[in-house]
Structure formats: C-alpha cells, structure tokens
C-alpha positions in Angstrom: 0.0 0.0 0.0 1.1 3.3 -0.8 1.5 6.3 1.8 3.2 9.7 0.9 5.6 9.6 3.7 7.4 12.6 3.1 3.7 14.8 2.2 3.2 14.2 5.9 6.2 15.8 7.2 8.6 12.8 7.8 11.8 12.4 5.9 13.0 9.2 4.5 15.9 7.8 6.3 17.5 5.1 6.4 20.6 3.4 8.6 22.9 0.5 8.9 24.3 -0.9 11.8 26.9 -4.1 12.3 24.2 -5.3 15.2 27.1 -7.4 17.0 29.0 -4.3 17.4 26.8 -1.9 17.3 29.1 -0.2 14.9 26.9 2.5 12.9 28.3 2.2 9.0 26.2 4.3 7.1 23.2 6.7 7.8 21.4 9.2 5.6 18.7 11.1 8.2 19.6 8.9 10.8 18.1 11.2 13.6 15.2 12.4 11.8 12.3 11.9 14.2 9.3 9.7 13.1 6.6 7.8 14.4 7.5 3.9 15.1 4.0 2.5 14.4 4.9 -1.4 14.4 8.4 -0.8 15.3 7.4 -0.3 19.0 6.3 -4.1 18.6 10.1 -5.0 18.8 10.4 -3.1 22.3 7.5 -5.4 23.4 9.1 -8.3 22.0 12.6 -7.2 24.0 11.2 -7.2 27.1 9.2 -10.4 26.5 12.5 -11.6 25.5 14.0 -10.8 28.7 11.1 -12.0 30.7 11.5 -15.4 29.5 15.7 -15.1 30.1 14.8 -14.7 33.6 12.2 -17.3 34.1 9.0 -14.9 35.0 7.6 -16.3 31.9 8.0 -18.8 29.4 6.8 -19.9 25.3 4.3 -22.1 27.0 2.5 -19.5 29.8 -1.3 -19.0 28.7 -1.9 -15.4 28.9 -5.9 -14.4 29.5 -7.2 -11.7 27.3 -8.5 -8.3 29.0 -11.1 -5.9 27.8 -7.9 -3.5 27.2 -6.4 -5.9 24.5 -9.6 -7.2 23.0 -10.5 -3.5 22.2 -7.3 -3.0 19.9 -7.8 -1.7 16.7 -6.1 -2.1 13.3 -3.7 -5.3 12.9 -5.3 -8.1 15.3 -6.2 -12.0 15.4 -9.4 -10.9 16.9 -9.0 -12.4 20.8 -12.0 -12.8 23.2 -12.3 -11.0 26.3 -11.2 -14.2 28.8 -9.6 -15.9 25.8 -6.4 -18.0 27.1 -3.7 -18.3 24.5 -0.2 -19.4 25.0 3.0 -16.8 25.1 4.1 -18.3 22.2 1.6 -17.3 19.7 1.2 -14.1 20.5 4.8 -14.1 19.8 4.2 -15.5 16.5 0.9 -12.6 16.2 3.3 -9.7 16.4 6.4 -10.9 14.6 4.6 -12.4 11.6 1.1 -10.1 11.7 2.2 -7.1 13.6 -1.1 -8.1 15.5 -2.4 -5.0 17.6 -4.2 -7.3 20.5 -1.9 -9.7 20.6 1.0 -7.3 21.4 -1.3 -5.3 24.1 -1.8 -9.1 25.7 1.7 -9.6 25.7 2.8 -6.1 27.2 -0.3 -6.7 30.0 1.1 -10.4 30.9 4.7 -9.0 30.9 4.2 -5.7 32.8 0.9 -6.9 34.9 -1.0 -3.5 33.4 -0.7 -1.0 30.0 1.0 1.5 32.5 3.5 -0.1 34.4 4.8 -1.8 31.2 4.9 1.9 28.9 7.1 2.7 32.0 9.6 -0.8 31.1 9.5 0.3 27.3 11.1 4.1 27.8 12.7 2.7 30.7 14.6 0.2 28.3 14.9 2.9 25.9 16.8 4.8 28.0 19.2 2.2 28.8 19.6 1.1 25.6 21.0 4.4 24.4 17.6 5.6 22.4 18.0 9.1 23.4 15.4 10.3 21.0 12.7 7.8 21.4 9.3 8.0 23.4 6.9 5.9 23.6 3.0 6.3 24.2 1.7 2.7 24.2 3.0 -0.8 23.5 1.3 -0.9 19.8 3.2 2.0 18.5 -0.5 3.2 17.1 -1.4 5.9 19.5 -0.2 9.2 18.5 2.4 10.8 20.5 5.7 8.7 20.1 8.0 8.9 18.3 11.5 7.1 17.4 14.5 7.6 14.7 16.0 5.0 12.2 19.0 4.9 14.6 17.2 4.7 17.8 15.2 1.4 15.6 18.9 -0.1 14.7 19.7 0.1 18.6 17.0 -1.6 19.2 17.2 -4.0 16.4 20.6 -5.4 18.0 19.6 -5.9 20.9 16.7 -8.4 19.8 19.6 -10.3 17.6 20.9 -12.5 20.5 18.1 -13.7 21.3 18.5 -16.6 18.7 15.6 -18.2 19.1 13.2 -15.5 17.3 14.5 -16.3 14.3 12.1 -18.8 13.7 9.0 -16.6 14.7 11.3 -13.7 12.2 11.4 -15.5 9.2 8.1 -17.4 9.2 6.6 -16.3 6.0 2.9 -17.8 7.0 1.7 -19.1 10.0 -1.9 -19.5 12.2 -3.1 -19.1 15.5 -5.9 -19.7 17.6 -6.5 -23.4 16.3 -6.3 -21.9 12.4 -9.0 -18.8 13.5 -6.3 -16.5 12.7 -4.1 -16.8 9.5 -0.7 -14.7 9.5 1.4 -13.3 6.3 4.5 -11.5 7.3 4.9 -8.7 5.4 8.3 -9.0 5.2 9.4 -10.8 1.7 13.2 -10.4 2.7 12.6 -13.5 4.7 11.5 -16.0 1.5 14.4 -14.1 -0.9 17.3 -12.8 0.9 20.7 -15.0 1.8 21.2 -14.6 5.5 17.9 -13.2 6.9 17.3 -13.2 10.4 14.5 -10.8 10.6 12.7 -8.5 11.5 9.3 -6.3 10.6 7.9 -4.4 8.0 5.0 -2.4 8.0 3.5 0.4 6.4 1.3 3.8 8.2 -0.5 6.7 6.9 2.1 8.9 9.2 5.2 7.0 8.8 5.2 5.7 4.8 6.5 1.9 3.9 9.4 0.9 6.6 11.4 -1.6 7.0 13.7 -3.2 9.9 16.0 -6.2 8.1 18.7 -7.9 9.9 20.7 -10.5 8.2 24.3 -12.8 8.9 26.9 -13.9 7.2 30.3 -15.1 8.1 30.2 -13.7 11.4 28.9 -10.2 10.6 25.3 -9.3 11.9 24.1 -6.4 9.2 21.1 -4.4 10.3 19.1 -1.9 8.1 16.1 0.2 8.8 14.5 2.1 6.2 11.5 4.7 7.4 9.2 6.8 5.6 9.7 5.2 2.3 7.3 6.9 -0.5 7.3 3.5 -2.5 6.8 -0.2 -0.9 8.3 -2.0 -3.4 12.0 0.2 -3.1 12.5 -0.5 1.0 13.4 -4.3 -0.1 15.4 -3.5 -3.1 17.5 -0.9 -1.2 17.6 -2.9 1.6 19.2 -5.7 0.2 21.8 -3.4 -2.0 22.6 -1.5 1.9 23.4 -5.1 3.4 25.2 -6.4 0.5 27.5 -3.3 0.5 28.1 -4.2 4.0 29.1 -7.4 3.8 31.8 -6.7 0.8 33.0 -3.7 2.5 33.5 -5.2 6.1 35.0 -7.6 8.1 34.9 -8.3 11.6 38.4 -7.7 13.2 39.3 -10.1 16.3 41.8 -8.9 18.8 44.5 -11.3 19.5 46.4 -11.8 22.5 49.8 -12.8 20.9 50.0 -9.2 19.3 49.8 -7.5 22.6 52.9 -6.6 24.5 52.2 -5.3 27.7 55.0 -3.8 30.3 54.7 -3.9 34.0 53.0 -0.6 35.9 55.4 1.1 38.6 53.8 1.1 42.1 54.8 4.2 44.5 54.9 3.6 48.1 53.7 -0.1 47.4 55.6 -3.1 49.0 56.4 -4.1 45.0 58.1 -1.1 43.0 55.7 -2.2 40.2 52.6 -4.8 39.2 52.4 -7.2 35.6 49.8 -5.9 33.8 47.2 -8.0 31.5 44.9 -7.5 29.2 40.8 -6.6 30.3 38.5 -8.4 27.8 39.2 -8.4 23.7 35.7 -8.0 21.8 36.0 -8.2 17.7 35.4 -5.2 16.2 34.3 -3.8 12.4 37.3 -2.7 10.3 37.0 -2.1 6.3 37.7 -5.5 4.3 41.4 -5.8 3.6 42.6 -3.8 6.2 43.4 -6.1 8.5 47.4 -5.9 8.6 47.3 -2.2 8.7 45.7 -2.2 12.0 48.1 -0.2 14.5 48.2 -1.4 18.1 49.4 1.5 21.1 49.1 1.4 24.6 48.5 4.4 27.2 49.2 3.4 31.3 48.3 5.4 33.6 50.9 7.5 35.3 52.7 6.0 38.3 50.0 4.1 40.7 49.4 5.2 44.1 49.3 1.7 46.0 47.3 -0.5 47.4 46.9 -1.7 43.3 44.2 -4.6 43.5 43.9 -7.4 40.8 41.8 -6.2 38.2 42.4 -2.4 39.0 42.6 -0.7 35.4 45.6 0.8 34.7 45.5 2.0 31.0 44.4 0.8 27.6 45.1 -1.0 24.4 43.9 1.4 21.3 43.5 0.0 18.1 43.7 2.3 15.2 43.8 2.6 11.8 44.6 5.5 9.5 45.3 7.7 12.7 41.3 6.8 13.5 40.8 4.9 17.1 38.1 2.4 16.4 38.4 0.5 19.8 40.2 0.6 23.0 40.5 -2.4 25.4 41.5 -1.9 29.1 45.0 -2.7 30.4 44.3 -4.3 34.3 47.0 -5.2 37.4 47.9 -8.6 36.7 48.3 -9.0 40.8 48.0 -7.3 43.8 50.4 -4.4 45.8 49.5 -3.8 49.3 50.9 -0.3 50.2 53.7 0.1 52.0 53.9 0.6 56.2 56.6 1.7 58.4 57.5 -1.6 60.0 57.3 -3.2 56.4 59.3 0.1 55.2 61.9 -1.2 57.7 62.2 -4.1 56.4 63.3 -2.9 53.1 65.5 -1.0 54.0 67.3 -3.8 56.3 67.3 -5.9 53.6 68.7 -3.4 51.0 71.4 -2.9 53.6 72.7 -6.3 54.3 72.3 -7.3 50.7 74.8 -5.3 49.7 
C-alpha cells in the first residue's frame, strides 16, 4: 500500500548498523524523528524476550485476554475477552502479523498492566541508548511517540541475541488460535534474501513503507532500517543493496592476545616497585575489508599508581587504530595485587637493601 511519507512531514531515512557491534556504517537522516507504528512491537518483544531469560515467563505460559487488548484496533487476530492463549503465539501474532491485540496481551502479561509496562519500554529505551525515542503505548498506534531510524537499529541489535526469534522472524505464513487467525509477514526479505534473520515491515498513513531487516553472514550481523519510504516495493530493493554493500566492504576484526605486548605498571609507596599488567576483555570489532594488517596497536598506562593496586584495578588501555582513527580501545588491568607500604614493612626494606649489599 502506498502512503506519501514525506507529504506528511517525515523524511526518508535510512541506517545500517553491524548489530554485534553496534558499529553505525552508514546513515542518511539517521536522527530524523518519526513515528515507530509497528516498530514499537520489537520493544514489546525485548522485554518479553528478557522475561523469558529470567524465568517470570515462558513460550508455553497461557496469557488471559482483558477488555484493554480485546478492544485493539487495526492489525489483530481478533482475541476474546477471557480468551487463554499461549505466550508463544502471541509471539508468533506480532512478529509475523504485527497483531495490535496480541502485542497489548503480551505487554499486560509482561508488565501486569498498559501503565507499568509503557514505563519498562522508555525505561529500556533509556538504557539502551535511544535518546530520541518516546513511547505512548505498546502498539506504537497511539499518536504521541515517536522514534528515529537509529534509535530502531539500537534496538534492532539488541533483539539479535536472542536466537531463538529467528524462527517466529522468518516465518513467511503461520496460524493461530487453532487456524482462526491466518498470519502473512509482510516482510518478503525472509523467502528471498541470503542470510535473513528478521525483523518487521509495515506500512502507516504517518510513517510511509518501513522496514527493519537484519541478516548474517560469516560472522557479521548487518542491520538496516528504512523509514518513511514513498514506494513499498524500493524498501526491499535498497535494503538488500545496503546489506550487500556491508558485507563486501567489512570484516569483523578479532583482537589477538599474541600481538599485545604489555609492560609492568610502577607502584609508589607499594611493597612491589611495580605490578604485571594483562589484558581486560578483547571484543571483535568492524574494520574495512582488507585492512586487516594495517591495523596499528598503542598502549596508554596510567601515570605511576598510588598503592594499594588490586587485581583487576585498570591501569591503562590498548587502542586500536587505523589511519590515525581509534576504532576501539581495550583496558590494560593489574595482573596482581600491591599492598601499600607501612613503616614496620618500610623497615624491612631498608634492612634488607642494607645487608644485601
């Protein structure tokens, strides 16, 4: 369906992100503001997500339909006030049919009530980093939020590692409700693209023809959003040419230990003179394909450390760079302890020193 997007006063944009990373690669209007319609279905789906991790709900719980959901509009698989259905399809509704009820059901079972779980979703927004994102409802269909493509590809990664959607992603049709409710995904990326993982597509009168795609291949998790598209047909086209630029121009870069040289950290008024010092935790990170030997690797310790040092203490970092450019820094740590020195163990030194030599 056709919607003149950019008649209504939102820009197209469009962004994509290396979702492992988080590593923003290319962005044209990536801050615009826009209305997230469906996309605020993938914040539900988070914090279902995360429900399930920590065991206050699972696939199987039956959730019983309020008044509240059964009155959605819009998208829906028409639920029953007092209707039990299982976590799982409601899943199913909103990642396949963008269902409307099903996703108010969900937010109600996850957050016990509309209010307190609004609270979780621009709670989580706020963690997550999606500074310019508000949300009024669960649906995404009540005027007054709003999002950005960037704020989406935040979100977007942080669904990825939850590995088990995939299956409700890429389902191309589906039912519910004992075969009462028939779901197509609007998403065609899942029956025609190499590497699809996900995620939604939808169209609005305010927002145009959007779509969130996240693919991987050999290692690399690529992640585009497209908002306020003017044509329906485009958003998949240019969304496949966005990730396939990705994948030929990038390459996940992996730290390795045996390139890092690391020299000891002088301790003053410590009963060691200085500490060994290892590496904190490597993570890979996105460099441009073929780059890989020019990577150059410095280090930066902090000046002289005041003791007591503790295992673990930072005391600098490892920057990786290339062409002058940081693109990631590591943490340099005190490989063991240095308790500080004392007068009676200051004495000691000293004796020692003296009848050494």
């Amino acid at each position: 369906m056709f919607y003149p997007a950019k008649a209504s006063g939102y820009p197209y944009s469009y962004v994509l992100m290396e979702g492992g990373t988080g590593t923003l690669l290319y962005s044209e209007n990536g801050w615009a503001p826009i209305p997230p319609y469906h996309s605020a279905k993938l914040m539900t789906l988070l914090l279902c997500c995360e429900a399930i991790e920590s065991g206050s709900l699972s696939l199987d719980s039956e959730v019983v339909v309020s008044k509240n959901a059964n009155s959605m509009q819009g998208a829906q698989i028409w639920l029953d006030v007092g209707e039990k259905i299982a976590v799982s399809e409601l899943i199913a509704s909103i990642t396949v049919g963008n269902a409307n009820d099903a996703c108010m059901a969900l937010a109600e079972a996850v957050g016990g009530s509309e209010e307190v779980f609004l609270q979780m979703m621009n709670s989580k927004a706020g963690e997550l980093g999606m500074q310019s994102t508000v949300y009024a409802d669960p649906t995404g269909t009540k005027p007054g939020s709003i999002t950005t493509a960037c704020d989406t590809a935040i979100l977007a990664s942080s669904l990825i590692r939850f590995e088990w959607l995939r299956e409700y992603f890429t389902t191309w049709m589906t039912s519910v409700r004992d075969g009462r409710a028939e779901l197509v995904s609007q998403n065609r990326l899942v029956r025609s693209y190499n590497g699809i993982t996900g995620m939604k597509a939808y169209s609005g009168e305010d927002c145009g023809d959007c779509l969130i795609a996240s693919s991987e291949r050999d290692g690399l998790s690529m992640i585009c959003v497209i908002l306020g598209e003017t044509d329906g047909d485009r958003r998949f086209s240019t969304a496949k040419e966005k990730m396939n630029i990705g994948y030929l121009a990038y390459r996940l870069y992996t730290p390795r230990l045996k390139d890092i040289f690391l020299e000891p950290v002088r301790v003053k008024n410590g009963v060691k003179s200085e500490v060994a010092a290892v590496s904190g935790e490597l993570k890979s990170f996105i460099i441009r394909s073929g780059r890989e030997n020019d990577i150059e690797i410095s280090y930066e310790y902090e000046n002289e450390l005041e003791a007591p040092v503790y295992s673990g203490d930072r005391v600098g970092s490892i920057v990786y760079s290339l062409d002058g450019e940081e693109l990631y820094r590591a943490d340099i740590l005190a490989g063991e302890e240095a308790a500080r020195m004392n007068i009676l163990l200051g004495a000691v030194k000293i004796l020692r020193t003296v009848f050494a030599s």
